[in-house]
Every structure is written in C-alpha cells, then in structure tokens.
C-alpha positions in Angstrom: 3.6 17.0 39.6 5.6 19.7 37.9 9.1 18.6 39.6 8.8 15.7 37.5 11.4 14.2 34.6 10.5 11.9 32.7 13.8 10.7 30.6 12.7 8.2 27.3 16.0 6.4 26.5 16.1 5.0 23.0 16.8 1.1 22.3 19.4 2.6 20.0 21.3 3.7 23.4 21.2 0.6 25.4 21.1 -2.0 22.7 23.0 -2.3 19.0 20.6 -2.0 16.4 23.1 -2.9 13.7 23.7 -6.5 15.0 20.9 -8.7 15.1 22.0 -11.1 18.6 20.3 -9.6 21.4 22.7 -7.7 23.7 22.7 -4.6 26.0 25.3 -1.6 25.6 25.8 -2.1 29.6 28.4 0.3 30.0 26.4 3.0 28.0 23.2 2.4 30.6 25.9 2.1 33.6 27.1 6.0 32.5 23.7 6.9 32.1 22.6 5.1 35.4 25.6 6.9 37.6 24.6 10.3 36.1 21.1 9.9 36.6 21.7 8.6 40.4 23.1 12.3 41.4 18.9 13.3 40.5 18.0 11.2 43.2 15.9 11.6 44.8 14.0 13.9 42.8 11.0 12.4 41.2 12.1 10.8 37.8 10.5 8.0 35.7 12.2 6.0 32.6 11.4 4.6 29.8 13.5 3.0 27.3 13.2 1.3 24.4 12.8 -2.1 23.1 15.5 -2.0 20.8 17.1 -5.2 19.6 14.9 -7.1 22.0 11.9 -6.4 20.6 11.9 -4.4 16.8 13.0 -7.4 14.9 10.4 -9.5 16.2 7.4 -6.8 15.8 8.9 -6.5 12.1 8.7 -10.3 11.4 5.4 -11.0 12.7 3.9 -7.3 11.7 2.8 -7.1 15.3 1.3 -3.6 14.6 -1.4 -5.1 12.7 -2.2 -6.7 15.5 -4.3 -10.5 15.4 -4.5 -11.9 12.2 -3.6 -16.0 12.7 -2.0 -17.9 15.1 1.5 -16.9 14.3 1.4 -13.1 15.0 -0.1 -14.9 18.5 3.2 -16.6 18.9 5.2 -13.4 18.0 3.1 -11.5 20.5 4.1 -13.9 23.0 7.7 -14.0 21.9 8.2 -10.5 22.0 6.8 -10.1 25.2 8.7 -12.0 27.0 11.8 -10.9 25.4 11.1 -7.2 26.1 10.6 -8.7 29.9 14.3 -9.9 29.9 15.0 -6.7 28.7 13.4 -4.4 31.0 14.8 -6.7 34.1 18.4 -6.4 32.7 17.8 -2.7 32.8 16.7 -2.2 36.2 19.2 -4.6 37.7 22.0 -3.0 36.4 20.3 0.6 37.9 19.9 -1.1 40.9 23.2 -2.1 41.0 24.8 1.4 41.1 22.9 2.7 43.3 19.4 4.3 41.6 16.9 2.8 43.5 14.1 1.6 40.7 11.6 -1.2 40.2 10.2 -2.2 36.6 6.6 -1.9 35.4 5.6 -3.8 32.3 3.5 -1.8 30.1 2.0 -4.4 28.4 0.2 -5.3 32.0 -0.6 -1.6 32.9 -1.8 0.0 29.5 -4.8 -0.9 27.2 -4.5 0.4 23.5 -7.4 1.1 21.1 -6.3 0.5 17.6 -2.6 1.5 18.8 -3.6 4.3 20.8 -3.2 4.7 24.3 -6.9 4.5 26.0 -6.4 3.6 29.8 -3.4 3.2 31.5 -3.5 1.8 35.6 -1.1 5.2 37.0 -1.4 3.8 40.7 2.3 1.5 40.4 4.0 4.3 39.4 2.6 7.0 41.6 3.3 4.5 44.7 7.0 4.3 43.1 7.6 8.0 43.3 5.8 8.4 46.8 8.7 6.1 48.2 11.3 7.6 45.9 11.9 4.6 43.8 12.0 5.6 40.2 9.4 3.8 37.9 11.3 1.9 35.0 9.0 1.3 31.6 9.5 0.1 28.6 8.1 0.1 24.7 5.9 -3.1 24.4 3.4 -5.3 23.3 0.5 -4.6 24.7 -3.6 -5.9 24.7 -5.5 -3.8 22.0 -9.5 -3.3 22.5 -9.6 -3.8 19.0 -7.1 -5.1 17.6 -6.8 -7.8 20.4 -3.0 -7.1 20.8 -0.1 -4.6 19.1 2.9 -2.4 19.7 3.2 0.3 21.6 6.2 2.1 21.4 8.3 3.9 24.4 7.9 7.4 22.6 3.9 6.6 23.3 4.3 5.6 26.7 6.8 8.9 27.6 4.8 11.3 26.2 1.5 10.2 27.9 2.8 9.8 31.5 4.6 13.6 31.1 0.8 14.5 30.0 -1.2 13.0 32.5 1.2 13.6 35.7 2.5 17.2 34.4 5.9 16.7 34.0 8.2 19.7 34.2 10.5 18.1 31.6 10.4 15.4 28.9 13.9 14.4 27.5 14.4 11.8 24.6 17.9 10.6 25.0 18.7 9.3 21.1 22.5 8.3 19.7 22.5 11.3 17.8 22.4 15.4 19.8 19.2 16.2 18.2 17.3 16.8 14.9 19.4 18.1 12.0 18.7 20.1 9.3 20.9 18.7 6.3 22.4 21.4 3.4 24.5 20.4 0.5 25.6 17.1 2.2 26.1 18.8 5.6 24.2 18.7 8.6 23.9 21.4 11.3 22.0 20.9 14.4 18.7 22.8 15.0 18.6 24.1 18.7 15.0 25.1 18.5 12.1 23.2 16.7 9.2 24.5 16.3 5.4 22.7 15.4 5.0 22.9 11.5 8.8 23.3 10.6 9.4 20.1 11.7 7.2 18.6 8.7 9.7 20.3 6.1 12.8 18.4 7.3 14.1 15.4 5.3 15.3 12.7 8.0 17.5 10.4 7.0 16.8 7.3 9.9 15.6 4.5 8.5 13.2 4.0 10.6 11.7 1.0 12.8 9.0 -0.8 14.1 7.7 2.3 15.8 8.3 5.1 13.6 12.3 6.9 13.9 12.9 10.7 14.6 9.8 12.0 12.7 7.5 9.8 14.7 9.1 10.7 17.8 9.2 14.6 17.1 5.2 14.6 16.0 4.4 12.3 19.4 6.6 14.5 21.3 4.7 17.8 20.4 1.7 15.7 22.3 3.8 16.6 25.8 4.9 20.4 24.6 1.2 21.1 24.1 0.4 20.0 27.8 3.2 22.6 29.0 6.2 20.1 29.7 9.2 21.0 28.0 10.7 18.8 25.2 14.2 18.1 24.3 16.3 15.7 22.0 19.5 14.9 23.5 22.9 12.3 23.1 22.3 9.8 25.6 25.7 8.9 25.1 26.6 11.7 27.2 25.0 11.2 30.1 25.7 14.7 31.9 23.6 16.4 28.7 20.8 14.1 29.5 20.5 15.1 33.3 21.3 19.1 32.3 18.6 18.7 30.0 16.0 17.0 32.7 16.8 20.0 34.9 16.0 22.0 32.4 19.0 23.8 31.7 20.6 24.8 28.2 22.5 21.7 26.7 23.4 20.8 23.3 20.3 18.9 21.4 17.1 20.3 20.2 14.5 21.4 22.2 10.8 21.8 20.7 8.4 24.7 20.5 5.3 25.9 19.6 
C-alpha cells in the first residue's frame, strides 16, 4: 500500500498537558481535521495520542509494569475507558467536518508481549480504507501475554501499521516543528536526522508515560528502515502536516539512515 499516510498526532496537540482536567484542544483537531479532509479520499489512517486522558492515569497506577495487585486492575480499567471517551470525541468531531472516519480501539485489536507489539487483527482497518473511511487509533492500554495488561503508546501503534501495510509516509505531528539541536542556550532546528546522531542530542522534554521525543525518534527509525519516510512536524499548522504526508519539503525534521 505505498499510497498510504499514516499521520501520528501527539496528545500534546489535541489535549493540554500542563492542566491536569481532562479537555480536548477542539479547535486545534478541527484545523487539523479541515486540512486533512482536502486528502480525502486518499488512503490515510490516524493515530493520536492519549494525552491528558490517559498519561496521568498510566503514571499513578505504573500501568507499564503491568499486573501487580488489584489496584493497577482498576487503573487498567480506568484508563481504558477514559482513552475510549477520548478517541470517540476525536472521531466525532472528524466526522463532523466532513472526514469520513470510524474509531478502532487498540486495546481490542492488538496483543503485546512484555510491551511489545506481537499480533495485531489488521482486517478493521483494511475494510476502513477499502470504503474510503479513514481508520482513527489511539495510544492505549492494552492485554499483555505476559504481563497480563500494559501501555502501549500511539508512537508504537504508528510505526507498526506504516511497517506492516507499507506506508509511503509516516508523519509525527508534535507542538514543536521538529528535533532541535540546542548551542549556547539556542536551538536551531535539524532538517535531516540521521540513525546514530540522534543518540548525541540532549532533549530537553520531560518526558511521559511513553517515552518523549527520544522514544519517539528511536521507534520511528523502526518505519524508515521498512522504506517509509519519516518526518517530525507542528501539528499546529495543519497545512505542514498534510505537505509533509504528501511527501513534500516542509519545515520539521525528517529522519535518515
């Protein structure tokens, strides 16, 4: 499927990490959705991010650890259902402008083994793209062979469908335009990326339940491996985001081998 896009949209773009109430950016999405709606209808899926919905909660009951008493069984539960609102708001509002999409909850359609992916049932979202409705994931909770259950983040999830359907492009829509490289208190942004240099950068996220940038960056070389090309974009600029799932030169970083 090399016409494919597969756009991951950070929590940190449709949700407020800074304030702990959980609440969708919905004009953000509504840009992106109304930008992404002139693709149509050119094979795309999304995945987006848990964000406020679900990082808190995987922090307080250290859901990546998986079962350990019944507690981390009520945060699995909590968080899963919370990620559920989240990934309904989503589509609805998609829906509502005019991209035709229908949710899939990853937790249902991928098993993990000790947090990494080992099976994942492709045949909802192929029948979504055969009808030209666009497949709309999300990071997740999800049933672990091992460790009974744990997280598994959007980064996972968008790298491994651009793998296994062979995506033409991957994009990573973050709030920032890319990776930076940061000199004497300044930053300047790094247009190409490339395997090995990446390890020498010092990023200042802080982090979350899944990782930050240098998780994301070190997944993400996953899909350039596989042939699909990789970029780091603003998603709040939604025209970069579609220029960059078309494959066409846009400000953000793109990785290399």
């Amino acid at each position: 499927m090399r016409t494919l896009m597969v756009l991951k949209i950070g929590g940190s773009v449709i949700t407020d990490k800074s304030k702990k109430t959980r609440e969708i950016r919905e004009e953000k999405l509504r840009a992106i959705g109304e930008s992404l709606k002139t693709l149509w209808p050119k094979p795309l899926i999304i995945v987006h991010g848990a964000g406020t919905y679900g990082h808190p909660l995987a922090k307080e009951y250290n859901l990546n650890m998986g079962y350990r008493d019944p507690s981390s069984l009520e945060g699995f539960v909590k968080t899963s259902s919370s990620v559920r609102q989240l990934n309904s708001k989503v589509v609805e509002i998609l829906n509502e402008i005019g991209l035709p999409c229908i949710g899939i909850p990853a937790g249902i359609v991928f098993r993990t083994r000790r947090g990494i992916i080992e099976s994942v049932d492709l045949d909802p979202f192929l029948a979504s793209l055969d009808i030209g409705v666009t497949p709309v994931t999300c990071g997740d909770v999800t049933f672990d062979r091992t460790l009974k259950f744990t997280v598994l983040s959007g980064d996972s999830i968008a790298v491994y469908l651009a793998r296994k359907l062979s995506a033409k492009t991957l994009v990573f829509a973050t709030d920032v335009d890319g990776v930076y490289n940061y000199r004497d208190n300044e930053r300047q942004i790094i247009k190409e990326l490339k395997r090995g240099a990446h390890l020498r950068i010092h990023y200042r996220d802080i982090g979350d339940a899944t990782g930050g940038m240098a998780n994301k960056i070190e997944e993400a070389y996953n899909a350039v491996e596989a042939g699909v090309e990789v970029s780091i974009v603003n998603g709040l600029y939604p025209e970069r985001v579609v220029e960059a799932l078309l494959g066409r030169p846009v400000l953000g970083t793109r990785l290399i081998i």
